[in-house]
C-alpha positions in Angstrom: 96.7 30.8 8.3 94.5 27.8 7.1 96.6 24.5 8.9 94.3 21.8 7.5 95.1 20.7 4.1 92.3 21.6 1.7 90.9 19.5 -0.4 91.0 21.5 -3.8 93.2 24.0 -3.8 92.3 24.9 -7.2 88.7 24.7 -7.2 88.8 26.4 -4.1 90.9 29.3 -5.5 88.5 29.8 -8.8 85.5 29.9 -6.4 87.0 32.8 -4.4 88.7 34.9 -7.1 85.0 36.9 -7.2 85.2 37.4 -3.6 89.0 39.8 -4.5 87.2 42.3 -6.4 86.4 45.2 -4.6 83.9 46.3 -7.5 81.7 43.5 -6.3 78.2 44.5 -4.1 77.7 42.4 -0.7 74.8 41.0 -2.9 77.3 39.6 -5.4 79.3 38.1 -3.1 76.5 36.5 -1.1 75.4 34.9 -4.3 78.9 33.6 -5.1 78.8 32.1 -1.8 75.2 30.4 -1.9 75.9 29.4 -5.3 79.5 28.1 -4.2 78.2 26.5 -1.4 74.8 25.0 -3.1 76.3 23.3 -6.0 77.3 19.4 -6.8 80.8 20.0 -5.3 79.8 20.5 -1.8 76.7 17.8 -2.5 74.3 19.1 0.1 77.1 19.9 3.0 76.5 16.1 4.5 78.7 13.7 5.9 78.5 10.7 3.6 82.0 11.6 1.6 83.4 14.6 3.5 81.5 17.2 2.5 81.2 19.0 5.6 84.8 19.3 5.8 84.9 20.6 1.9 82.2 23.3 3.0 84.2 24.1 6.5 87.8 24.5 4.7 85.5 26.9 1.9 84.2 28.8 4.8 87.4 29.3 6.8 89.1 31.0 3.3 86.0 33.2 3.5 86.8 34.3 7.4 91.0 34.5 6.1 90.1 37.0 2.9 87.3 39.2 5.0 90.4 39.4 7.8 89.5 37.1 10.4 92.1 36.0 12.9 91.7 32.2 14.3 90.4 32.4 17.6 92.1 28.6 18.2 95.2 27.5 16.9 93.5 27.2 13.5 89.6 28.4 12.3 88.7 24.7 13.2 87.1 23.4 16.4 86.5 19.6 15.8 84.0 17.2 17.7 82.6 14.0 16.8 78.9 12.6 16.6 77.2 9.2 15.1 75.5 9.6 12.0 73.5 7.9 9.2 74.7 7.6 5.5 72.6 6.9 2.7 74.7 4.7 0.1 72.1 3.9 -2.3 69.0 5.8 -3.9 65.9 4.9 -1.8 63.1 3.6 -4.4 59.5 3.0 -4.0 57.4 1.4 -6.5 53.6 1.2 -5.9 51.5 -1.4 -8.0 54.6 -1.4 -10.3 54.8 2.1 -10.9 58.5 3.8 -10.0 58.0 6.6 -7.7 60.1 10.2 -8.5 61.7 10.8 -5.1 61.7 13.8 -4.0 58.4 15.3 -5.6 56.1 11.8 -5.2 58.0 10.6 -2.0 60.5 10.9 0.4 62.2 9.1 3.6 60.3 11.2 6.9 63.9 11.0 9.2 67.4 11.2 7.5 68.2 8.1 10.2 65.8 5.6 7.7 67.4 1.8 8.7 67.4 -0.2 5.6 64.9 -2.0 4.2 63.8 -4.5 1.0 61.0 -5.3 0.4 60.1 -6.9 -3.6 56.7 -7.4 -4.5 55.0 -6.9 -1.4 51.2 -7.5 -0.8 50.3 -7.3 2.6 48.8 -4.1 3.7 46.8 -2.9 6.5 44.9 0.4 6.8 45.0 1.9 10.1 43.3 5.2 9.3 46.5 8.3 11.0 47.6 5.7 13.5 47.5 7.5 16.3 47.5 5.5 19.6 46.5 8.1 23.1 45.8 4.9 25.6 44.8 7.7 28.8 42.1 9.0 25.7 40.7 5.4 24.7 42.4 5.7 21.5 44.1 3.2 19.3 43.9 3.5 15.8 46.1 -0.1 15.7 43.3 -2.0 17.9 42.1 -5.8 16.8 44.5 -5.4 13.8 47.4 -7.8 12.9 50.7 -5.5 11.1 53.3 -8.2 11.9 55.1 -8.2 8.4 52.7 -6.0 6.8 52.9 -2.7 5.4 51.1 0.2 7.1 49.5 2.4 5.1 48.0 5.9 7.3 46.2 9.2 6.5 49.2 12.3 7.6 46.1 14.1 8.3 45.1 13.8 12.1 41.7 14.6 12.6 40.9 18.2 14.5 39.0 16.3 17.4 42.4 14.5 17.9 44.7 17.2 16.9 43.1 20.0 19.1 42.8 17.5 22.1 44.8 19.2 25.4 45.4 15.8 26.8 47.2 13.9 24.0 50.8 14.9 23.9 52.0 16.7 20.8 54.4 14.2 19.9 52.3 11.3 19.9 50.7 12.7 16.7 54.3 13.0 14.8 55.0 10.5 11.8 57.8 9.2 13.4 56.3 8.3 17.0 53.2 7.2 14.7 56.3 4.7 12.8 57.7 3.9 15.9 53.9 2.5 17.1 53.8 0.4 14.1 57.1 -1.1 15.2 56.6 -1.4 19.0 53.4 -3.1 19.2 53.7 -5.7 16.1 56.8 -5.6 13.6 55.4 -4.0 10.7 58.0 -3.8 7.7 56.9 -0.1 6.9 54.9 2.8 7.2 53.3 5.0 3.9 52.0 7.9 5.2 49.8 9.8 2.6 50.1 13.7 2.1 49.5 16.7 0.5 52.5 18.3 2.2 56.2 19.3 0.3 58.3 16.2 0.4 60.1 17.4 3.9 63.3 15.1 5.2 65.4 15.5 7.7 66.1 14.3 11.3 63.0 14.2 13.7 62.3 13.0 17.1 62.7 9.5 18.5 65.0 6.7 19.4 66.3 5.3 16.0 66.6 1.3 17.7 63.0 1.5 17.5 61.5 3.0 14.1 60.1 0.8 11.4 61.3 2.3 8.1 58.9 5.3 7.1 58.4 7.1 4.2 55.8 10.2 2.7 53.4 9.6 0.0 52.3 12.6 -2.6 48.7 12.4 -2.3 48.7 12.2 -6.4 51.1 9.2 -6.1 49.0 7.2 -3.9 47.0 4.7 -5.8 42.9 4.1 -4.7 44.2 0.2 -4.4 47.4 -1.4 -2.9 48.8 -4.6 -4.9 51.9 -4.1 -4.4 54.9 -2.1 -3.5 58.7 -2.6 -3.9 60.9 -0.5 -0.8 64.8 -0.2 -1.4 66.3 2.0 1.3 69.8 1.3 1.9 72.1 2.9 5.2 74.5 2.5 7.6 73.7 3.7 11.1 75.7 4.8 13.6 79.3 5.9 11.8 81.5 7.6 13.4 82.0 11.3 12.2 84.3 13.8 12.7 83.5 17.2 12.1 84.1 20.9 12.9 82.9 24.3 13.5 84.8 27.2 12.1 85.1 30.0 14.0 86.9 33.3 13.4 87.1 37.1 14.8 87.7 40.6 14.4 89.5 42.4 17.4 87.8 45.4 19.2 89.0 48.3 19.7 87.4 49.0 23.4 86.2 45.9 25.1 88.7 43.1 22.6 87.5 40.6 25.5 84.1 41.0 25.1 81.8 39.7 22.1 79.1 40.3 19.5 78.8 37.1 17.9 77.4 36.3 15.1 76.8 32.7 14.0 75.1 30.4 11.7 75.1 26.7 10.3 77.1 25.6 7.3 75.8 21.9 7.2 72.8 20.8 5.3 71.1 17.3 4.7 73.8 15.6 2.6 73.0 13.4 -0.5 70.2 10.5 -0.9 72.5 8.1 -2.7 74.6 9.4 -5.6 72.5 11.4 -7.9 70.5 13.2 -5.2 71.9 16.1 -2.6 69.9 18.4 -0.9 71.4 22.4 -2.1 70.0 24.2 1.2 70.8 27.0 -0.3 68.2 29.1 2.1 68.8 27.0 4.8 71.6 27.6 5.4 74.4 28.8 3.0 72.1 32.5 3.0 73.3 32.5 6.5 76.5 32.1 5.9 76.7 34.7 3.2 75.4 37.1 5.6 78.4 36.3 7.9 80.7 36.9 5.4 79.0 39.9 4.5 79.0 41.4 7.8 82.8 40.3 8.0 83.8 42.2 4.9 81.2 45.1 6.1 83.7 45.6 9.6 87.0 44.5 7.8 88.3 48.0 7.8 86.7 49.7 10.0 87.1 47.5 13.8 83.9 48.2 16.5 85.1 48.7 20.0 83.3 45.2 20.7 85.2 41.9 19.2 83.2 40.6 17.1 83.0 37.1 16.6 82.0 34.7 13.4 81.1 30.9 14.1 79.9 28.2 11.4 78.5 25.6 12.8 78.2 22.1 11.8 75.6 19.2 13.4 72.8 21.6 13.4 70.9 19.5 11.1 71.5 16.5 13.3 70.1 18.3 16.3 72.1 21.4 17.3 75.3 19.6 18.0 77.7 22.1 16.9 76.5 24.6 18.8 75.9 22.4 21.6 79.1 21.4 21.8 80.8 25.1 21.8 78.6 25.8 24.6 79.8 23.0 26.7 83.6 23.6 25.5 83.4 27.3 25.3 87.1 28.5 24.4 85.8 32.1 25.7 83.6 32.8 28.9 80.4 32.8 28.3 79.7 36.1 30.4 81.9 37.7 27.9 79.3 37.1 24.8 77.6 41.0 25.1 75.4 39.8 22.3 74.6 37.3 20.0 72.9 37.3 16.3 72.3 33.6 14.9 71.2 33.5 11.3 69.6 30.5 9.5 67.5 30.9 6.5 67.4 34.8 5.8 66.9 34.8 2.0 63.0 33.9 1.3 60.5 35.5 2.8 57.6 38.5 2.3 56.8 39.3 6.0 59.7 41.1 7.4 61.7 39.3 9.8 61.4 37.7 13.4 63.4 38.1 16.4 63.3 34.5 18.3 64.2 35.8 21.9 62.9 39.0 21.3 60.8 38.0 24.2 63.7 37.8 26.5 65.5 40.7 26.2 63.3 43.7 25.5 65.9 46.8 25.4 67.6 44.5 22.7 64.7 44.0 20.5 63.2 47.2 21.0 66.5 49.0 19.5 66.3 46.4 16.7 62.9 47.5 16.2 64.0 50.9 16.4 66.2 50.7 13.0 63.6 48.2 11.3 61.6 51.0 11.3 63.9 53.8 10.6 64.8 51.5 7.4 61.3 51.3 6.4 61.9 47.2 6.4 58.4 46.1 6.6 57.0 44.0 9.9 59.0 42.8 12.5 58.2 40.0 14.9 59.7 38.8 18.5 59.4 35.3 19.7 60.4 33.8 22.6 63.8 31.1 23.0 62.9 27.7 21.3 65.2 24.3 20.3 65.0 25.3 16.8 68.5 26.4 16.0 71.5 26.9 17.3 71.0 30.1 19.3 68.9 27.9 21.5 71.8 26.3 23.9 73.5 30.0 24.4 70.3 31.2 25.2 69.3 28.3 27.8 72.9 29.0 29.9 71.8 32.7 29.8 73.4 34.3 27.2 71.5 37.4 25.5 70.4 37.0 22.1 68.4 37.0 18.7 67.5 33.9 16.0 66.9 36.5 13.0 65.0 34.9 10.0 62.8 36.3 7.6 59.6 35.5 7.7 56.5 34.1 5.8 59.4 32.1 2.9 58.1 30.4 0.0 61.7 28.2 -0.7 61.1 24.9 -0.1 62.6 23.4 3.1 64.3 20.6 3.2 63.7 19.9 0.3 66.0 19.1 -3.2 64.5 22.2 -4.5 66.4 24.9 -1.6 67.8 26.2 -4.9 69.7 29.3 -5.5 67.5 30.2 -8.3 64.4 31.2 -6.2 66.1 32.9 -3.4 64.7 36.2 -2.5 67.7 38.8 -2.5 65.4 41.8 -1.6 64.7 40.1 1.9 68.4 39.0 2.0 69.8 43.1 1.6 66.7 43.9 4.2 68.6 41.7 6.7 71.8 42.6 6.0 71.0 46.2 6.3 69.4 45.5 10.0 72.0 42.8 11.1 75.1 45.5 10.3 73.4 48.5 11.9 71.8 46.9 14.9 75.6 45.3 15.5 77.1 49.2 14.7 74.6 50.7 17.3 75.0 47.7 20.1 78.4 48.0 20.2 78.7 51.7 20.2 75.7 52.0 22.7 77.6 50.8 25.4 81.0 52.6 24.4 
């Protein structure tokens, strides 16, 4: 059924012969997948050399041997966004010291412009660089940054933080960057923290960042000499991508839809040697699709149910955001939806974002969480922080399911197979298949 030619036929073929073998648990075919879909080959599921498109073609064999008919011409809905590649490694050397990226520092936004800077020695301290003008505050007051390199605290203090009348995202590194940029063309910004290297995309218009990077606390030197910054990118490229989507024909109601859906794209590769796995966030999800789709195979629900992969969540729900506005089925037709994203690290049961929202919903999902003996679980209402979020906004009913309280690293080069929790993976299987079973037979 597959149209699009794939791009390893063979490789593809050895990493699904495990997925044939009837023998095989739902647990060891979720961890083919993660492992599949974490390793080198698929190089963190970015866009710099086609890697989405590797990890869509992967996905759409999955839907074909689970069963799943196309619910286009082909498994593929393609759509096109703008995007930044990282061609080189980014380095940062402090007093001539070679930093380890990815455990001493780290780019803050995956949209970093480039930047070289060798032997630098112009600092400035300008304590979390925070500027609220409507609260008299301006960290960046009486001080000259033009061509200098900023070097802040992460840390905002409580009286600032806790503060009703500053905006929340006036604290965030990247408005903070952005500051630095606005009011006097500094070269960079060094933020110093005891967090996880995080990277990824955050807020902000990308014409206006200075280039901005996280410091390990136990990387940052008591003096600045000097520091050497080699970031290298090209904004704005062109991209075409797809989300794969595949279903499973009802029995009662074919017209109608449970959908469940998650994202297949990750954070892509920081130059050649580095890729980020994401193999919690999100190729668990993904498992748990396939899962599900193997689960129903032989045995239909009276509902349709309905698989979708996205791709652009990472870059800020643009898969999913463009279904929604392109919807190749009616909207109204969606009975129920399940979005899964990050469901293989946690020790505090699961959440229910939306739970808020539709009560009768969450309270028969609560009803087989406890009949399970699953541990605690959670509602929440709708927020922008997956790609549920645009469904849910033009009224359609559903759930962001994730398990809660993880200890894998996020977004980080260390979402690794290895240190995946599978006991909270089966927990969510178990509730994701039954509460789909019940829903659709409720309203039989």
């Amino acid at each position: 059924m597959i149209t699009r030619p794939l791009a390893s036929i063979l490789l593809l073929a050895l990493l699904l012969t495990p997925l044939q073998s009837s023998a095989q648990t739902h647990i060891q075919q979720a961890k083919v997948i993660v492992d599949s879909l974490s390793s080198p080959y698929f190089g963190g599921r970015g866009y710099g050399v086609n890697q989405d498109s590797l990890a869509a073609d992967y996905i759409a064999s999955l839907f074909e041997s689970a069963g799943l008919s196309p619910l286009l011409d082909t498994y593929f809905q393609e759509f096109w966004f703008r995007v930044t590649i990282h061609d080189g490694t980014p380095s940062l050397s402090i007093n001539g010291k070679p930093l380890q990226l990815g455990t001493e520092f780290i780019p803050i936004d995956s949209r970093t412009p480039s930047l070289t800077l060798q032997n630098h020695t112009e600092f400035v301290y300008a304590g979390s660089g925070v500027v609220a003008p409507d609260q008299s505050i301006n960290e960046y007051e009486n001080k000259d940054i033009l061509q200098k390199v900023i070097l802040l605290k992460d840390e905002i203090a409580d009286s600032i933080r806790n503060n009703p009348n500053i905006p929340p995202q006036f604290l965030s590194r990247n408005f903070r960057s952005q500051i630095a940029q606005s009011i006097g063309g500094a070269y960079a910004v060094l933020f110093k923290t005891q967090s996880p290297m995080i990277y990824g995309r955050g807020e902000g218009h990308p014409a206006t960042w200075t280039p901005a990077l996280a410091v390990h606390q136990d990387a940052w030197p008591d003096e600045f000499h000097s520091v050497d910054i080699g970031i290298e990118s090209r904004r704005q490229v062109p991209i075409s991508t797809t989300n794969v989507i595949g279903f499973q024909k009802g029995t009662h109601f074919p017209d109608q839809y449970i959908v469940l859906m998650g994202h297949y794209d990750h954070l892509g590769r920081l130059g050649p040697n580095h890729y980020f796995p994401g193999a919690n966030d999100n190729a668990s999800g993904i498992a748990l699709m396939a899962n599900i789709a193997a689960h129903f195979q032989d045995t239909p629900l009276p509902y349709s149910l309905l698989y979708i992969a996205f791709s652009g969540e990472e870059q800020g729900l643009l898969g999913s955001n463009y279904f929604v506005e392109n919807a190749p089925i009616a909207l109204d037709s969606i009975r129920f939806l399940v979005n899964l994203d990050m469901v293989a690290s946690g020790s505090g049961g699961m959440v229910a974002l939306g739970g808020n929202e539709f009560p009768g919903e969450y309270e028969l999902l609560k009803t087989i969480n406890d009949s399970l003996q699953l541990g605690p679980l959670r509602k929440r209402s709708n927020a922008p922080n997956s790609d549920h979020y645009f469904f849910l906004e033009k009224g359609v009913p559903g759930f962001f399911l994730y398990t809660d309280k993880g200890t894998q690293p996020y977004h980080h080069l260390n979402d690794v197979p290895e240190t995946l929790n599978w006991e909270e993976f089966d927990d969510a299987f178990q509730l994701v298949r039954r509460f789909i079973h019940s829903l659709s037979h409720k309203d039989k």
